[in-house]
TIDOPA-522807 format. One record per atom (N, C-alpha, C): residue in one letter; x, y, z; atom name. Coordinates in steps of 0.2 Angstrom, whole numbers. Layout:
N
   type       X       Y       Z   atom
      A       X       Y       Z     CA
...
//
This chain:
172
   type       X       Y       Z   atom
      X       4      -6       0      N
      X       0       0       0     CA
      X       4       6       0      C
      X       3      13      -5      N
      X       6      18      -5     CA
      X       5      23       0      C
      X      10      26       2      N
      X       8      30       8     CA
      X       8      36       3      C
      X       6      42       8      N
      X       3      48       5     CA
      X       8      52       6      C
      X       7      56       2      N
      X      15      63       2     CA
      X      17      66       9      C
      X       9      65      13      N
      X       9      71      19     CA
      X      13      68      24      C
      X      12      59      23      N
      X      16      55      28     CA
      X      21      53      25      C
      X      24      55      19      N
      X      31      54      16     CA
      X      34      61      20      C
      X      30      66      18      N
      X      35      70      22     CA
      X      34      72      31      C
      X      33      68      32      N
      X      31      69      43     CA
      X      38      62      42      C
      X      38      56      39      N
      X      44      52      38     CA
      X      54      54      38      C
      X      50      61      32      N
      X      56      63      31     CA
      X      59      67      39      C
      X      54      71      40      N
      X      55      77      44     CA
      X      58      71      51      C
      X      55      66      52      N
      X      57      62      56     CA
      X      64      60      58      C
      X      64      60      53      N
      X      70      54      50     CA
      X      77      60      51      C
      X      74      64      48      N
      X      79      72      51     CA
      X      82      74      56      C
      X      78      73      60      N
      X      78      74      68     CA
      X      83      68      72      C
      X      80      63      70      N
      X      84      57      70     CA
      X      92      58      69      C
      X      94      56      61      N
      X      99      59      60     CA
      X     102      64      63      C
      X     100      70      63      N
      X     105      74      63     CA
      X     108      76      72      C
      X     104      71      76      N
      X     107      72      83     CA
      X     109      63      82      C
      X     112      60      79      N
      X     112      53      78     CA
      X     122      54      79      C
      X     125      48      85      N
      X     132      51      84     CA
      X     133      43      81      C
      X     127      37      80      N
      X     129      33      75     CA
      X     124      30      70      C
      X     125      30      66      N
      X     119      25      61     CA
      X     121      20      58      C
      X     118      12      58      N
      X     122       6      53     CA
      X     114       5      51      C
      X     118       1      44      N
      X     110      -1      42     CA
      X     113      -9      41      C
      X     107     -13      39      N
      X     110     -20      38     CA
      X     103     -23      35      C
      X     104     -27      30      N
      X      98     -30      27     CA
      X      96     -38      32      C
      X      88     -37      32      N
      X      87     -41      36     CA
      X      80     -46      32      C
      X      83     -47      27      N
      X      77     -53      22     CA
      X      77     -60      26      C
      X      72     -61      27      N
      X      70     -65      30     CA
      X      69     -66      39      C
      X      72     -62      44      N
      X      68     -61      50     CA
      X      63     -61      50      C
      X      60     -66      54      N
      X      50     -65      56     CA
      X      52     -61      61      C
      X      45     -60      61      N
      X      42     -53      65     CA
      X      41     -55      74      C
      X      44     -62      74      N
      X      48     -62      80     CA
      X      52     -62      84      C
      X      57     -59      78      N
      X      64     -59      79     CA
      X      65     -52      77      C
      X      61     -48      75      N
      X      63     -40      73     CA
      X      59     -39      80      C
      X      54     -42      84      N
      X      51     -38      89     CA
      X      59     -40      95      C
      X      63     -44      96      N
      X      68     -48      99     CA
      X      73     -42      98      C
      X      73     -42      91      N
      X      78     -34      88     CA
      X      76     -28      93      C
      X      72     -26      91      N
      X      67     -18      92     CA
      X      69     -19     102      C
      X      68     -25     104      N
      X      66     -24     111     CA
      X      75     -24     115      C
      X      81     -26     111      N
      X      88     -28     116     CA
      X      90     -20     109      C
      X      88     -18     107      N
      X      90      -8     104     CA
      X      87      -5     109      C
      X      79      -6     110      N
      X      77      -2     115     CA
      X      82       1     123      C
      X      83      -7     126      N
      X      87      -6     131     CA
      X      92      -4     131      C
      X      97      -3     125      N
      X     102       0     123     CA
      X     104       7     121      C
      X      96       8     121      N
      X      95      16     118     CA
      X      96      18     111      C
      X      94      12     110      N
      X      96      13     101     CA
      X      91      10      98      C
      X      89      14      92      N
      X      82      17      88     CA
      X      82      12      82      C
      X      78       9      80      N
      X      77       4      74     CA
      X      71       6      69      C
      X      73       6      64      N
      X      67      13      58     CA
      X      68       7      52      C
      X      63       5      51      N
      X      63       3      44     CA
      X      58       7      38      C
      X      62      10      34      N
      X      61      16      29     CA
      X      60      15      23      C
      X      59      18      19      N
      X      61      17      11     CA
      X      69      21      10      C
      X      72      17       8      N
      X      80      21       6     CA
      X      81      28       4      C
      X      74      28       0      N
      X      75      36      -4     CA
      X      71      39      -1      C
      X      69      41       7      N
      X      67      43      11     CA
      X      71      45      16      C
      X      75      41      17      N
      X      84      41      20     CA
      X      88      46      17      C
      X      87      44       8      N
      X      91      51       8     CA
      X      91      56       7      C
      X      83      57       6      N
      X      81      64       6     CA
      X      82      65      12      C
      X      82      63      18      N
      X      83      63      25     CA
      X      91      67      25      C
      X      93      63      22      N
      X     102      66      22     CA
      X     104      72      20      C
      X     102      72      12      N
      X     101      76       8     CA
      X      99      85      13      C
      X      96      84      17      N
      X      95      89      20     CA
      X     100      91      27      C
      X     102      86      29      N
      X     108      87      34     CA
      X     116      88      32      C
      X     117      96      34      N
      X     125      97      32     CA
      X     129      93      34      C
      X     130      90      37      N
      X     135      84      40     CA
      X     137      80      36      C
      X     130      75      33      N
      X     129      72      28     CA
      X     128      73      22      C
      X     130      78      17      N
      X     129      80      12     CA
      X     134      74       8      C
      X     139      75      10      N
      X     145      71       4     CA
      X     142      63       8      C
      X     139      60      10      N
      X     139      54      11     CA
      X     139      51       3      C
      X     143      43       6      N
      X     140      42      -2     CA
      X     134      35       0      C
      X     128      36      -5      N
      X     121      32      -3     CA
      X     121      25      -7      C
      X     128      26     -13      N
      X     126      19     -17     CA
      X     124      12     -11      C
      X     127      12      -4      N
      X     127       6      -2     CA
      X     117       4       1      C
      X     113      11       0      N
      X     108      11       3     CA
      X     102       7      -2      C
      X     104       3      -3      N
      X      99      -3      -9     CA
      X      97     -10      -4      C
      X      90     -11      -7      N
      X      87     -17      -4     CA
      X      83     -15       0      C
      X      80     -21       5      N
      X      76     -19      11     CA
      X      82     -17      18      C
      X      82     -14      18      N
      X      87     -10      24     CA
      X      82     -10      32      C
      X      87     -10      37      N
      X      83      -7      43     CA
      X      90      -2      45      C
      X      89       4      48      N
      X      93       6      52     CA
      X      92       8      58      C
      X      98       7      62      N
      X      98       6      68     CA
      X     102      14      71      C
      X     100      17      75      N
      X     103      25      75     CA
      X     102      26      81      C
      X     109      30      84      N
      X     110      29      93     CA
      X     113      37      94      C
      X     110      39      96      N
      X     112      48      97     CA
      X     115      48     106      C
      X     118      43     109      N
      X     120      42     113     CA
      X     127      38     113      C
      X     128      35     109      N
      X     130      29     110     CA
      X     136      25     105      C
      X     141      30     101      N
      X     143      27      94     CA
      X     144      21      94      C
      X     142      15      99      N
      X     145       9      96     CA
      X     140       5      96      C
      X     135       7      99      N
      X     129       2     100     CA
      X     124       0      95      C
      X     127       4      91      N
      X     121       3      84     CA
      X     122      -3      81      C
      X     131      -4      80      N
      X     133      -8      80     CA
      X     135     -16      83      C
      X     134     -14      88      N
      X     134     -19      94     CA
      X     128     -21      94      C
      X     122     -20      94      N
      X     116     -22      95     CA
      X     115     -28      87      C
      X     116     -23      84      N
      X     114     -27      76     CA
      X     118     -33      74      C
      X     126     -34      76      N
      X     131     -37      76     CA
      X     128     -42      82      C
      X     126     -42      89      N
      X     126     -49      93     CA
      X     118     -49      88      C
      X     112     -48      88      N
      X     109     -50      85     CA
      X     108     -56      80      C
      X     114     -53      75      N
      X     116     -58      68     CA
      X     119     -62      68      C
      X     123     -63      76      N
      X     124     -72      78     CA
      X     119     -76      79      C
      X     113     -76      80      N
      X     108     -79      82     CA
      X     104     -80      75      C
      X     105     -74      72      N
      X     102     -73      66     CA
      X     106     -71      60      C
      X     105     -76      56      N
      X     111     -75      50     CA
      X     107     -70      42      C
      X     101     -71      45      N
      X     100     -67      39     CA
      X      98     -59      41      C
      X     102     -56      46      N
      X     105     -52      47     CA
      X     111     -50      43      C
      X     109     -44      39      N
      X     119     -44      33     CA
      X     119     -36      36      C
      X     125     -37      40      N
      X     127     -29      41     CA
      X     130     -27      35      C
      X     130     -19      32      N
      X     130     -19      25     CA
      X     135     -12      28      C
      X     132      -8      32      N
      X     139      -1      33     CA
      X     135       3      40      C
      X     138       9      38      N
      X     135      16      43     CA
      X     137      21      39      C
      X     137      26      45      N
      X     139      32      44     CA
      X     138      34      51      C
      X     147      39      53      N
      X     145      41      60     CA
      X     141      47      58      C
      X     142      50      65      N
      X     140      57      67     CA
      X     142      65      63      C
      X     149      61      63      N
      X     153      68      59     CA
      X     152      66      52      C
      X     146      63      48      N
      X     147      62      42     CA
      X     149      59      38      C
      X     155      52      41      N
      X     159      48      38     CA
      X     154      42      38      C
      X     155      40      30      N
      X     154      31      27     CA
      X     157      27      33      C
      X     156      21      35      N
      X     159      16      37     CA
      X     158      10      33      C
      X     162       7      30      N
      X     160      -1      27     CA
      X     158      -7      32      C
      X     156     -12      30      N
      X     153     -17      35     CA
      X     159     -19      39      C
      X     167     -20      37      N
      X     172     -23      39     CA
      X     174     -17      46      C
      X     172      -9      45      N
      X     173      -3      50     CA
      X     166      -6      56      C
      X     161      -7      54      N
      X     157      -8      56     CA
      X     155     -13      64      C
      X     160     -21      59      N
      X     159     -25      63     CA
      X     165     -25      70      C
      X     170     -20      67      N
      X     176     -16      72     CA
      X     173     -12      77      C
      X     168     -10      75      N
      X     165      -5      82     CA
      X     160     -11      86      C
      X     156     -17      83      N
      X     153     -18      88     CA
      X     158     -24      91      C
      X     165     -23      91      N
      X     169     -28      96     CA
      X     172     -24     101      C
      X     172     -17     101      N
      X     171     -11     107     CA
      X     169     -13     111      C
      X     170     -12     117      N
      X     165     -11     125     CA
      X     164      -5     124      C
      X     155      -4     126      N
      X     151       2     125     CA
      X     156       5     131      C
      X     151      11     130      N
      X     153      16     134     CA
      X     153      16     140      C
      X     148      12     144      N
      X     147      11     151     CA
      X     153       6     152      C
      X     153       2     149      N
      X     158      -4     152     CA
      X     167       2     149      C
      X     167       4     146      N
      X     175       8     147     CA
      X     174      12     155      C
      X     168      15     155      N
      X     168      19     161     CA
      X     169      16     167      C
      X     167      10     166      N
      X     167       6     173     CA
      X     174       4     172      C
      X     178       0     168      N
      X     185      -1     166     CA
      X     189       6     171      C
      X     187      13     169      N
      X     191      18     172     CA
      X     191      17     179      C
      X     184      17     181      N
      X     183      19     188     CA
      X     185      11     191      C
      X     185       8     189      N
      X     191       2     192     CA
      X     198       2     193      C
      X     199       6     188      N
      X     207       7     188     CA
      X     210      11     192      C
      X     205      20     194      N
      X     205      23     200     CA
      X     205      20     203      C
      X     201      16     209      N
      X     200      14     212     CA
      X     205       6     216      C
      X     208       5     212      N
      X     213       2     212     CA
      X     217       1     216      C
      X     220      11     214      N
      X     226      12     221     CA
      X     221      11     230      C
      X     217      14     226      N
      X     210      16     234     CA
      X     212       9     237      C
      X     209       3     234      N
      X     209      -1     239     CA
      X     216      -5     241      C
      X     221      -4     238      N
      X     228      -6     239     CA
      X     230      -2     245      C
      X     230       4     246      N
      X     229       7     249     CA
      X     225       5     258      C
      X     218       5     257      N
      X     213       2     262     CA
      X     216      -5     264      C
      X     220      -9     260      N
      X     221     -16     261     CA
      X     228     -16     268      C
      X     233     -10     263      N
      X     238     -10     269     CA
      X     234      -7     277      C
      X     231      -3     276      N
      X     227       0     282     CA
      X     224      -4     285      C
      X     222      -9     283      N
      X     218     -15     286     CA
      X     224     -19     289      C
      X     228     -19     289      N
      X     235     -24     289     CA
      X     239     -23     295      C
      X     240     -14     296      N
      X     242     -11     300     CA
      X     240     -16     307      C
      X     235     -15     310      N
      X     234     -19     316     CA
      X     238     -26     317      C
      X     239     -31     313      N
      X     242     -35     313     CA
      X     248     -32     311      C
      X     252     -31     309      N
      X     258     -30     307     CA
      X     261     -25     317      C
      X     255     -21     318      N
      X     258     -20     326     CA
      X     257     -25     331      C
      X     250     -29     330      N
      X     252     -35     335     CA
      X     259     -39     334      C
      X     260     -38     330      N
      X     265     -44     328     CA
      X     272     -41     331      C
      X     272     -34     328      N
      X     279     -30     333     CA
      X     279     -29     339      C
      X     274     -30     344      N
      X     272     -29     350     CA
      X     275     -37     354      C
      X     272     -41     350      N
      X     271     -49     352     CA
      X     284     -48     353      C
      X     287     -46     347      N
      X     294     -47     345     CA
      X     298     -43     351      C
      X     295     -37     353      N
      X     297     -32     359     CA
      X     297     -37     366      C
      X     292     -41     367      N
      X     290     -44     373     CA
      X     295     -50     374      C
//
């Protein structure tokens, strides 16, 4: 069924908004996902704060077409049935979400992106971001690493007490 101009363009305008505060977008063809593997999809993006659109391509580009970031993208790779996956928080989850996904499901084909600053990514860039620890997990990695001295620290302080009973015990 054709949609109508006024909901091609609330689509587009959408689709704008989206993109243009977006710091990742991958798209990936997914022929043959049932529709209970795309709600599977839609529901581990949610949790991850990452947006799942499935558009008409040339809906996309006019979508781009109108953002200066993306002006020079190149679109040839936007062919087929496509979903994009788009994370205005997040540059690697779009990735990472759509990547663990396509182990369980092979007819998942990551195809590419584009980040935030309006560079192409190929599927080979693509599959590289989602082998990254998201952002939450490096920040935890940090605050580990601070931490660190903290308790090495705490450990000899706890130690103290024994270390004087014991000098007390050698005086006697």
């Amino acid at each position: 069924m054709a949609i109508s101009k006024a909901k091609k363009t609330e689509l587009v305008a959408e689709l704008n908004e989206l993109l243009s505060s977006a710091k990742m977008t991958v798209f990936a063809r997914f022929e043959g996902v049932d529709v209970a593997g795309m709600q599977v999809l839609r529901r581990a993006a949610r949790e991850s704060g990452v947006k799942i659109k499935v558009v008409k391509n040339r809906l996309v580009g006019k979508a781009i077409d109108d953002i200066e970031v993306y002006k020079n993208l190149d679109k040839s790779a936007l062919t087929g049935q496509l979903l994009y996956a788009i994370s205005s928080e997040d540059e690697v989850a779009p990735a990472q979400v759509l990547a663990k996904f396509a182990k369980d499901h092979p007819e998942l084909v990551l195809i590419g992106g584009f980040s935030g600053e309006g560079a192409n990514l190929s599927e080979e860039e693509v599959k590289s971001l989602a082998l990254l620890p998201s952002k939450d997990q490096l920040i935890a990695e940090v605050v580990a690493t601070l931490l660190s001295g903290v308790d090495g620290s705490l450990n000899a302080i706890n130690g103290l007490p024994g270390l004087i009973s014991a000098l007390e015990n050698k005086v006697e």
